[in-house]
C-alpha positions as CSV (number, residue, x, y, z in Angstrom):
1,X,121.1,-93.3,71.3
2,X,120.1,-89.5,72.1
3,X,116.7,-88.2,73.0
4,X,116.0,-87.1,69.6
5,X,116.6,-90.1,67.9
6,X,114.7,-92.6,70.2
7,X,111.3,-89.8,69.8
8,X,112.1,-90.3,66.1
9,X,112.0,-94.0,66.3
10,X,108.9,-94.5,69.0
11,X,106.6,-92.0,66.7
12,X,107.6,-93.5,63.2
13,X,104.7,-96.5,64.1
14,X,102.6,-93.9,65.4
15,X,102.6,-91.3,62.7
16,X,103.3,-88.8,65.7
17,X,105.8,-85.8,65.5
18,X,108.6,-85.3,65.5
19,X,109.8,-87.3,62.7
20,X,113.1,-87.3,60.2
21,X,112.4,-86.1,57.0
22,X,112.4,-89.2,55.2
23,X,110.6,-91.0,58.1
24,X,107.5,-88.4,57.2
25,X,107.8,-89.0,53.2
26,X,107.7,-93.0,54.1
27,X,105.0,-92.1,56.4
28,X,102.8,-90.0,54.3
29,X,103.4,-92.2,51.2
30,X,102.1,-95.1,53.4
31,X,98.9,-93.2,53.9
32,X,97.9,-92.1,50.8
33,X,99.1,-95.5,49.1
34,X,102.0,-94.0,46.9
35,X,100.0,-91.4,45.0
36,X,101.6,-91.2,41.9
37,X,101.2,-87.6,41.9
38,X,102.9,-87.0,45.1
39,X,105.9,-83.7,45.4
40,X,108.1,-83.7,47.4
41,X,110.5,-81.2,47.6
42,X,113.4,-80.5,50.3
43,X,114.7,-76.9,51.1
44,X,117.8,-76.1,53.2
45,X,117.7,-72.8,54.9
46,X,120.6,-71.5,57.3
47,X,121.1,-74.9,58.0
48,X,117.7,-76.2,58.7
49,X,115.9,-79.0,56.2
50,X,112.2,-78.2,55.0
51,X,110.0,-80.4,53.3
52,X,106.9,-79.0,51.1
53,X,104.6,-81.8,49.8
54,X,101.3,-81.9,47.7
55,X,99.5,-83.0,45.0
56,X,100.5,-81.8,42.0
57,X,97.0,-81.8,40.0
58,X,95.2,-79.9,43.0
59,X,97.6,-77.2,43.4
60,X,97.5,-74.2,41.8
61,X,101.0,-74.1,40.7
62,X,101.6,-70.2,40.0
63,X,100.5,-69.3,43.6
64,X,102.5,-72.3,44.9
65,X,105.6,-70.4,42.9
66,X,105.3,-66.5,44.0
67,X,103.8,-66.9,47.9
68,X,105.4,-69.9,48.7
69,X,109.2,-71.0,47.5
70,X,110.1,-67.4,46.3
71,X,109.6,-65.9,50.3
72,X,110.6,-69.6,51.8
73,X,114.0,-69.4,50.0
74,X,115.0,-66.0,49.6
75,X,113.4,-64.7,53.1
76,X,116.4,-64.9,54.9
77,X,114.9,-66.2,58.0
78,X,115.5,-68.5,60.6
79,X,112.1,-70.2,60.1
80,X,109.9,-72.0,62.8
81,X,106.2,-73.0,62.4
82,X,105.6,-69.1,64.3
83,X,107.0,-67.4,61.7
84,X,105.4,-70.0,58.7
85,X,102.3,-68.9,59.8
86,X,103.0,-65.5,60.2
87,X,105.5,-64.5,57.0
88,X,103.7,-66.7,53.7
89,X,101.1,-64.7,52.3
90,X,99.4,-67.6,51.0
91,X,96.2,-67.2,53.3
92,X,94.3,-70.2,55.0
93,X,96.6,-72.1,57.1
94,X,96.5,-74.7,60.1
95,X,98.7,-76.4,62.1
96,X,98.5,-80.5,62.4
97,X,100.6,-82.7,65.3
98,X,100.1,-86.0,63.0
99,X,100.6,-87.2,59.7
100,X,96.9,-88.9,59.5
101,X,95.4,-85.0,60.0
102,X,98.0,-83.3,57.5
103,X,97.2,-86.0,54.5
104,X,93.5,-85.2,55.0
105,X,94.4,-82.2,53.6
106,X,96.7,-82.6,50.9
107,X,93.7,-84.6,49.2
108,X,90.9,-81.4,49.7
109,X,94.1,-79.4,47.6
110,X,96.5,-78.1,50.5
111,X,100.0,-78.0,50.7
112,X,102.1,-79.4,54.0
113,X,105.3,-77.8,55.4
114,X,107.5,-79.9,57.9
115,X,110.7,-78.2,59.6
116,X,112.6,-81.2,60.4
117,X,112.6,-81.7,64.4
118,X,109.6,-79.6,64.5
119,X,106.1,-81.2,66.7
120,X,104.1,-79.6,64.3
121,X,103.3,-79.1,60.6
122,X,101.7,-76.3,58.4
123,X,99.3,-76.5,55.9
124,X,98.3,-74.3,53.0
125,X,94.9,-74.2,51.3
126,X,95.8,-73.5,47.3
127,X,93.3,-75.8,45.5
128,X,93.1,-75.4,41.6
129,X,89.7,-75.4,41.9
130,X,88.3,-76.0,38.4
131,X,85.0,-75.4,38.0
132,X,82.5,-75.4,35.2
133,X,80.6,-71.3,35.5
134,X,77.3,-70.5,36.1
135,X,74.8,-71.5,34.3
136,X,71.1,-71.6,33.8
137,X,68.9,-74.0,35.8
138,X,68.0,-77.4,33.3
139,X,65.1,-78.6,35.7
140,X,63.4,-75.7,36.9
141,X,63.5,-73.5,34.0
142,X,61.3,-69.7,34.6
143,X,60.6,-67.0,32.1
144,X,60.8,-63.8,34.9
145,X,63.7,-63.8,37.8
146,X,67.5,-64.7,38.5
147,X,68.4,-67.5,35.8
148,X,71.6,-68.6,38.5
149,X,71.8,-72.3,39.0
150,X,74.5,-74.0,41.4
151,X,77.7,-75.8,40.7
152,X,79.4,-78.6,42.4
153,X,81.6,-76.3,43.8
154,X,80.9,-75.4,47.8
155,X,82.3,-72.5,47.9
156,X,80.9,-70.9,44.8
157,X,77.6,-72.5,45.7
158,X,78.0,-70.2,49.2
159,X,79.3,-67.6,47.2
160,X,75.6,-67.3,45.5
161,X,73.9,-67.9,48.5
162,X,75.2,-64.8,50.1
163,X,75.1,-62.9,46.9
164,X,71.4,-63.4,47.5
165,X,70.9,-63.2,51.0
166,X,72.7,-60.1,52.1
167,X,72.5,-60.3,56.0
168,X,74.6,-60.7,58.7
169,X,72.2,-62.7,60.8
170,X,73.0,-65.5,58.0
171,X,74.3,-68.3,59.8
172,X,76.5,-71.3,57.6
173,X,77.2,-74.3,60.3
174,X,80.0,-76.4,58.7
175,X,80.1,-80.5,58.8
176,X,81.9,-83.2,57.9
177,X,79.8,-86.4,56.6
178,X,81.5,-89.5,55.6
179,X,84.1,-91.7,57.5
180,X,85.8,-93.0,53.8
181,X,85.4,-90.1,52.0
182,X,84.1,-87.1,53.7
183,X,82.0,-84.1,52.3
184,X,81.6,-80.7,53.2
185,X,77.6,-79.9,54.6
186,X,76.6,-76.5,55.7
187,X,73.5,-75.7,57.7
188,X,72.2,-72.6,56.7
189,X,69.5,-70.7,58.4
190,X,68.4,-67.1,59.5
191,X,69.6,-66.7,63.0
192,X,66.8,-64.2,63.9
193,X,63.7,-65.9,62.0
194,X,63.8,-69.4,61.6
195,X,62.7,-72.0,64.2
196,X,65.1,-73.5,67.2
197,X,63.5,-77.0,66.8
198,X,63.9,-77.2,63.1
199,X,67.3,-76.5,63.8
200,X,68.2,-78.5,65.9
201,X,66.9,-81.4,64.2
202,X,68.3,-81.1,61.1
203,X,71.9,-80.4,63.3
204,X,71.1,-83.7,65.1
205,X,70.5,-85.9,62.0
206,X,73.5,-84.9,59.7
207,X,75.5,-85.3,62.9
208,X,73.9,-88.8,63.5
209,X,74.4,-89.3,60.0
210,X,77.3,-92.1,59.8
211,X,78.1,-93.5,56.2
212,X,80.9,-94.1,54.3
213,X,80.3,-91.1,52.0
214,X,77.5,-89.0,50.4
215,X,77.5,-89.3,46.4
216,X,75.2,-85.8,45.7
217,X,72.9,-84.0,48.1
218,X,70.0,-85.8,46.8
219,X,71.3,-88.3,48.3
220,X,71.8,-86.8,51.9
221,X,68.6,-85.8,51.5
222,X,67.0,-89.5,51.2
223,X,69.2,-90.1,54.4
224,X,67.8,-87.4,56.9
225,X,64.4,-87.4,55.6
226,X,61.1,-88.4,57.6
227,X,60.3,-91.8,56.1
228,X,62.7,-93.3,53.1
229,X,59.0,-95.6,52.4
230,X,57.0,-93.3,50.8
231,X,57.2,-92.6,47.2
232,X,56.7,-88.4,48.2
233,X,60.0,-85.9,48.2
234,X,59.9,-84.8,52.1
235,X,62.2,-82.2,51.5
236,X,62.4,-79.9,48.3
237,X,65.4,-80.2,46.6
238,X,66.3,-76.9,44.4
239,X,68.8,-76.2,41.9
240,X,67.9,-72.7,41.8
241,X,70.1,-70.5,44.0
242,X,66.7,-68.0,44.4
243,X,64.4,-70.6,45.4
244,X,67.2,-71.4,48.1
245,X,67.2,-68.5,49.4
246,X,64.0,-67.7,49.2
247,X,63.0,-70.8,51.4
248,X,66.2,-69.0,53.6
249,X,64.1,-66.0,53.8
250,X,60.8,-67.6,54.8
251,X,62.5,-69.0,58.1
252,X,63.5,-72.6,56.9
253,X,66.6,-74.9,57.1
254,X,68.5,-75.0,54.1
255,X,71.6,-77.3,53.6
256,X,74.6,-77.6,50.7
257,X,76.7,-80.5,50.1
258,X,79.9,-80.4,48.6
259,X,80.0,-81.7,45.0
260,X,76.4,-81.1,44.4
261,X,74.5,-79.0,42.5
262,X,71.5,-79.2,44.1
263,X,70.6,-77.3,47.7
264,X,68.1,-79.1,50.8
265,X,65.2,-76.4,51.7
266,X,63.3,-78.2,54.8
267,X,60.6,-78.2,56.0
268,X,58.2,-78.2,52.9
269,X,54.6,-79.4,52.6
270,X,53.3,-80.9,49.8
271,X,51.7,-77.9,48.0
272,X,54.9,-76.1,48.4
273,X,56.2,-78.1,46.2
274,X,53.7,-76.9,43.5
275,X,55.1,-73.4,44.2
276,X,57.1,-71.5,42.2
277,X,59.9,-68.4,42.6
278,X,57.7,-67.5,39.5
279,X,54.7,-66.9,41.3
280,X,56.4,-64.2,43.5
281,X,57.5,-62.3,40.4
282,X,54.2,-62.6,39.1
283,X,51.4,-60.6,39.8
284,X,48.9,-62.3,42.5
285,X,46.2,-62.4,40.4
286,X,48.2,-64.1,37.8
287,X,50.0,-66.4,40.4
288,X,47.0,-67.5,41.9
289,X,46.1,-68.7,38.3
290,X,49.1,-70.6,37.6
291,X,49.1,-72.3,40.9
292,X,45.5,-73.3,40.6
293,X,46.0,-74.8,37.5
294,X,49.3,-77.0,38.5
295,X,46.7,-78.2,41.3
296,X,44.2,-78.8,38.7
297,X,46.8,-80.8,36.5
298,X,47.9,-82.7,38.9
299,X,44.8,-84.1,39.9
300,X,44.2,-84.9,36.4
301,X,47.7,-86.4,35.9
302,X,47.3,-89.4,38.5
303,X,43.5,-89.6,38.0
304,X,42.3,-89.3,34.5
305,X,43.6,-92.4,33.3
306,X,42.1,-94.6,36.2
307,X,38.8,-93.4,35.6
308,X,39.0,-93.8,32.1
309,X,39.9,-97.6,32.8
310,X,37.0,-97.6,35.1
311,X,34.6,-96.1,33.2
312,X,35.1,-98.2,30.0
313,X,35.5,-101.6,31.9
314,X,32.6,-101.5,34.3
315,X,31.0,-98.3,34.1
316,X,29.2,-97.5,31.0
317,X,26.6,-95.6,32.4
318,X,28.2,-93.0,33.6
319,X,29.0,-92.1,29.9
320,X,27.4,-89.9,27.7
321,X,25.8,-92.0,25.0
322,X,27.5,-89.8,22.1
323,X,30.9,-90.2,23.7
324,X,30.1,-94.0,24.3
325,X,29.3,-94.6,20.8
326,X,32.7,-92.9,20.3
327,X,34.6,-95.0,22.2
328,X,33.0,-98.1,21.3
329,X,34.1,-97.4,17.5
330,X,37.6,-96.5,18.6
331,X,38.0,-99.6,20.5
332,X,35.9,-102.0,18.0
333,X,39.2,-103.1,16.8
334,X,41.2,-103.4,19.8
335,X,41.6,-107.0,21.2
336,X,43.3,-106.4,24.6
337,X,41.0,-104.9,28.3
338,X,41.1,-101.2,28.9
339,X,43.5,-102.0,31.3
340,X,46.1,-103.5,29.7
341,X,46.0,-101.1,26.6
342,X,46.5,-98.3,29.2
343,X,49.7,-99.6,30.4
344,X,50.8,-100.6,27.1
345,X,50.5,-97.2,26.0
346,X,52.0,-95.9,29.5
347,X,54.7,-97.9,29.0
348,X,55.4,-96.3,25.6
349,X,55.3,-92.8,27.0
350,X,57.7,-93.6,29.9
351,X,60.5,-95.7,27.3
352,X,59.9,-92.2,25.0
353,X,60.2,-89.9,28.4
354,X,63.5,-91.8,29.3
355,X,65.1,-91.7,25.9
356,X,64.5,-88.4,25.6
357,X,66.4,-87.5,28.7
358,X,69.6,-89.9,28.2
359,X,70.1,-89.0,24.5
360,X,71.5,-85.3,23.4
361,X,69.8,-82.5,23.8
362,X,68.9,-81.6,20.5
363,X,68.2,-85.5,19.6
364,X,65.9,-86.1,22.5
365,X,63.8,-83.7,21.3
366,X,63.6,-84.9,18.2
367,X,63.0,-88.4,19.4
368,X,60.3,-87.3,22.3
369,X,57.7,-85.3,19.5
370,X,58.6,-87.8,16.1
371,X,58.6,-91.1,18.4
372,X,55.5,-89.8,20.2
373,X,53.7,-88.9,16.7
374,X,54.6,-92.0,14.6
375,X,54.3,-95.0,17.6
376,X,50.8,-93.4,18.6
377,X,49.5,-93.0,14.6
378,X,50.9,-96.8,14.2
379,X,49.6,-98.0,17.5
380,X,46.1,-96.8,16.3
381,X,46.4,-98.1,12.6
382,X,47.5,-101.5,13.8
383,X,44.4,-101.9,16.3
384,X,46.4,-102.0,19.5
385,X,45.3,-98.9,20.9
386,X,42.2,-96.2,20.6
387,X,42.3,-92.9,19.5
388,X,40.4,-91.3,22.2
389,X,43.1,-93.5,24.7
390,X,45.7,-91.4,22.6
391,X,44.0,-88.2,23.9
392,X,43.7,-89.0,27.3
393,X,47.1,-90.2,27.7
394,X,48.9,-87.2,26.2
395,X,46.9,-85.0,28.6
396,X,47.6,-87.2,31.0
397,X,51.6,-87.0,30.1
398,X,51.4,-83.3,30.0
399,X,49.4,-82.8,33.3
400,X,52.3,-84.2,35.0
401,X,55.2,-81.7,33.5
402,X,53.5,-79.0,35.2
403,X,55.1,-79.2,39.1
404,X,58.1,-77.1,38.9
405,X,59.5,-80.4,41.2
406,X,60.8,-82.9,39.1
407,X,60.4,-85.1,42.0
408,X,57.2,-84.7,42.8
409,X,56.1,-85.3,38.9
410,X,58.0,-88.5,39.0
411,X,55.8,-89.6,42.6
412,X,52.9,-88.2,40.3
413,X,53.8,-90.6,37.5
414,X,54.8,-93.3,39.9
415,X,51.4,-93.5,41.8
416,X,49.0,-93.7,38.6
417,X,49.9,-96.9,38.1
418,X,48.4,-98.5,41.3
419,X,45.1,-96.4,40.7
420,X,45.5,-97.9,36.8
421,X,45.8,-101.6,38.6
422,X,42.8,-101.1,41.0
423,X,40.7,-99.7,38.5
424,X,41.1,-102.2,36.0
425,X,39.9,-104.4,39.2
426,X,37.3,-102.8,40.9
427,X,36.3,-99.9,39.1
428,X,35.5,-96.4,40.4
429,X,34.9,-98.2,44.2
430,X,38.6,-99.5,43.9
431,X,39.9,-95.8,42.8
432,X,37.8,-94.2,45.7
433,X,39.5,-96.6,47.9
434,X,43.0,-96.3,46.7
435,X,42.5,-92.2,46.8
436,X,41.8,-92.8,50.5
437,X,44.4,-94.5,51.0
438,X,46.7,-92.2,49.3
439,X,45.0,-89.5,51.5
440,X,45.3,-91.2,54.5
441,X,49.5,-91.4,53.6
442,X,49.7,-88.1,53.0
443,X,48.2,-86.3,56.3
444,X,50.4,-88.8,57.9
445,X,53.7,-87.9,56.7
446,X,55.5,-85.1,58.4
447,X,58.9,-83.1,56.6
448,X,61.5,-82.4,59.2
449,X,58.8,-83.6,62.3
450,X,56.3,-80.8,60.4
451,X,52.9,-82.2,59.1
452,X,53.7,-82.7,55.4
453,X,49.6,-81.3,54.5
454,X,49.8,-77.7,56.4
455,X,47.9,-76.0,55.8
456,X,44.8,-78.2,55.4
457,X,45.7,-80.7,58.1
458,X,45.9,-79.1,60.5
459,X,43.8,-76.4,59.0
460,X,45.6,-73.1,59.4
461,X,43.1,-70.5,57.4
462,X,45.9,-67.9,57.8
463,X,48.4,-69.8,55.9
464,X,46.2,-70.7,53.1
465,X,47.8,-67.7,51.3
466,X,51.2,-69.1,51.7
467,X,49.9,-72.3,49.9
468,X,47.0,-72.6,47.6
469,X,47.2,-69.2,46.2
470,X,48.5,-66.3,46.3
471,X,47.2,-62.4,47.8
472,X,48.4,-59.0,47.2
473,X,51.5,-58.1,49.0
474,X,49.6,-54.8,50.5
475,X,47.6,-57.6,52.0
476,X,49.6,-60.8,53.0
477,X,52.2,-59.5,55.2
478,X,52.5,-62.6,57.5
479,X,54.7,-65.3,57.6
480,X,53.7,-68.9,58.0
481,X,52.0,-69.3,61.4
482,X,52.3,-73.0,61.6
483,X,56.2,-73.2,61.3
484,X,56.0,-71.0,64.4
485,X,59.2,-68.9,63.4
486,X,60.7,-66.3,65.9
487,X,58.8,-63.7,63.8
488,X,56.3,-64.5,61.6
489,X,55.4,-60.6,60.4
490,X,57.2,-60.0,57.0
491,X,56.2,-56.2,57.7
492,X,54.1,-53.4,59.2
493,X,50.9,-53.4,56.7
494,X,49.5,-49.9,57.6
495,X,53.0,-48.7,56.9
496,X,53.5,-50.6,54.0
497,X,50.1,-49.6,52.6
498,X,50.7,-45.8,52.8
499,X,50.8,-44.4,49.7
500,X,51.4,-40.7,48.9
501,X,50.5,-38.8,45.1
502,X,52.0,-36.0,43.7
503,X,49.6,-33.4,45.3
504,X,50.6,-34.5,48.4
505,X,53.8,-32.8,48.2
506,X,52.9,-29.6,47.1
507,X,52.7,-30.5,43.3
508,X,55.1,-29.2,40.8
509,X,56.7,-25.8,42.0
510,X,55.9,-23.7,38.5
511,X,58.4,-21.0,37.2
């Protein structure tokens, strides 16, 4: 038994090189289970046997055709892995010493090339990458900027990012998450602005991160977040590609998953997630408006309803006595506590709210405004509910459509009925308590080891801008101070101020 043969025979176990040509096809059929879609095809040239294998539903076929057999057969060459990687215009490539690396990936869509007796095989990145195109955002719908959204495609996703981000100093760290079916992550961050620590810490949890896989980047977000208790988004996840690279542009962390089409912006407070890409396109005076009255909605979202339970169960002095007599006649009828026909009614607003995402487009609307309509008018005609509950719950409904996070309106939605509960039990002393407590939970949470409530707690008065409203850009020419970023002036303002009229250039030259 020669040399050759006994290496062939000691590395068939092994999955080593080198390896006979049907030893490998055994081999790699072992490994990916006898994929039925499996090629195999074996060349002779001058004498020496090559074997291409792939996918078949992953490759794109006519490339396969033209840059690969055409110059593999009729190239005339006396072919090693050298000149593989040097002669087949068919552009990634990389070279594998085991059969476990190469079948990693055929599956992400390469193609392998073994030279019988060769320690080494090529492979060939020429993934059919089907793709659905860009499209409009669904959740986070504007009426003045980009309209781009992301797709589930990495690359394309990247493609947009630095579409929109047109700098050199943009840096895209690549992972690989997942020890059963790994996914694609890249860390992307300005070199030059955004913060070391930040950094580092989002580097350190996706590589700490061990799970079997990641199904969507929502997901990996609810792994590497701050606290996976509390019923508030840590980090703001965006399926816009501006407001991705907008939080790029303000100094933060931003990360992509493959098969997602959703991007990670961290760190994020909790008013930034009642700021919009809008309010940039906007005038200030205008976007100061709209922000204040998403604060303003929110508040009444999560605390109009408890204080209508309170008020009606134990407090009737705190209401005016035309309104009382109002709601006395409304609920004359009614024969269950304020507290019970507020989550009855809550309920009915959720089960509408739900079927009107699931079902069709076109039918879900149609079932959100006529189910709304005729199970409120029936609700009130058959003495279950009150008309002035009706009210109060529709604004209530509305309040919380109004954060241009969808997360954030669902913890919004999620958190009123607590404050419902303890109102119904203790009145306005058990929703002063339970706001307390939800206080206290907030100015304890932190996004990405930041204080989730900057720029309240701690108070930074110089970032109020950046978060509660919004100043003239002749004005606000400062970055946030808290995040500490390796430059926190957007630019010079006496420069940037400097404005020059017609007369200062001579006026018009008559003739």
């Amino acid at each position: 038994m020669d040399k050759r043969t006994r290496a062939f025979q000691n590395s068939k176990k092994k999955g080593k090189l080198p390896l006979s040509i049907e030893q490998l096809k055994k081999s790699i059929k072992d490994q990916l289970h006898d994929e039925a879609d499996l090629i195999f095809k074996k060349i002779n040239v001058q004498n020496k046997n090559i074997l291409v294998f792939y996918i078949s539903y992953l490759i794109d076929k006519k490339r396969l055709d033209e840059n690969l057999f055409t110059p593999l057969i009729y190239g005339d060459k006396d072919w090693t892995v050298e000149k593989l990687l040097a002669g087949l215009p068919l552009g990634e490539s990389k070279e594998h010493q085991t059969v476990e690396d190469v079948c990693t990936k055929l599956i992400s869509g390469s193609i392998g090339i073994y030279i019988e007796s060769e320690n080494k095989i090529v492979s060939y990145s020429i993934l059919n990458n089907q793709q659905r195109p860009i499209e409009k955002p669904e959740r986070e719908s504007i009426v003045i900027g980009p309209q781009a959204a992301f797709s589930e495609s990495i690359e394309t996703n990247l493609n947009l990012v630095r579409s929109s981000v047109r700098s050199n100093d943009l840096v895209a760290e690549k992972f690989t998450i997942g020890s059963r079916l790994p996914t694609e992550v890249r860390l992307l961050y300005l070199k030059s602005l955004a913060n070391d620590d930040d950094v580092q810490t989002m580097r350190q949890r996706l590589t700490d991160l061990k799970v079997d896989d990641i199904e969507d980047g929502s997901v990996l977000a609810q792994y590497v977040e701050d606290s996976s208790i509390s019923v508030f988004p840590q980090f703001y996840l965006t399926e816009r590609v501006d407001r991705f690279s907008y939080g790029i542009s303000k100094g933060k962390v931003c990360v992509l998953a493959d098969g997602s089409p959703e991007g990670i912006v961290a760190p994020t407070t909790f008013f930034g997630f009642f700021e919009s890409t809008e309010d940039v396109y906007f005038r200030w005076n205008v976007a100061t408006f709209f922000r204040m009255l998403r604060f303003i909605a929110m508040f009444i979202s999560f605390i109009l309803t408890p204080i209508y339970v309170a008020g009606v169960t134990f407090h009737y002095e705190v209401i005016p006595t035309n309104l009382l007599m109002t709601l006395g006649e409304s609920r004359s009828k009614v024969p269950f506590p304020p507290v019970m026909e507020v989550l009855f009614l809550e309920l009915i607003i959720e089960l509408l709210r739900e079927a009107g995402a699931r079902l069709p487009t076109k039918v879900g609307q149609t079932i959100g405004i006529v189910g709304g309509i005729v199970l409120g008018q029936a609700a009130v005609e058959a003495g279950l509910t009150s008309n002035v509950l009706i009210i109060v719950i529709a604004m209530s409904a509305l309040a919380s459509f109004t954060a241009p996070s969808y997360l954030m309106g669902t913890a919004i939605r999620v958190i009123r009925y607590p404050l419902i509960i303890i109102a119904g039990l203790f009145g306005i002393i058990g929703v002063t308590f339970g706001l307390c407590l939800l206080i206290i939970h907030l100015l304890r949470m932190t996004s990405l080891g930041r204080p989730y409530f900057l720029p309240v707690y701690p108070f930074v008065y110089q970032d109020l801008d950046n978060a509660l409203f919004r100043l003239p850009f002749g004005v606000s020419n400062k970055r946030s101070i808290a995040y500490r970023l390796k430059d926190d002036t957007r630019y010079k303002e006496k420069k940037s101020a400097k404005q020059k009229d017609i007369d200062d250039f001579g006026g018009y030259n008559e003739h």
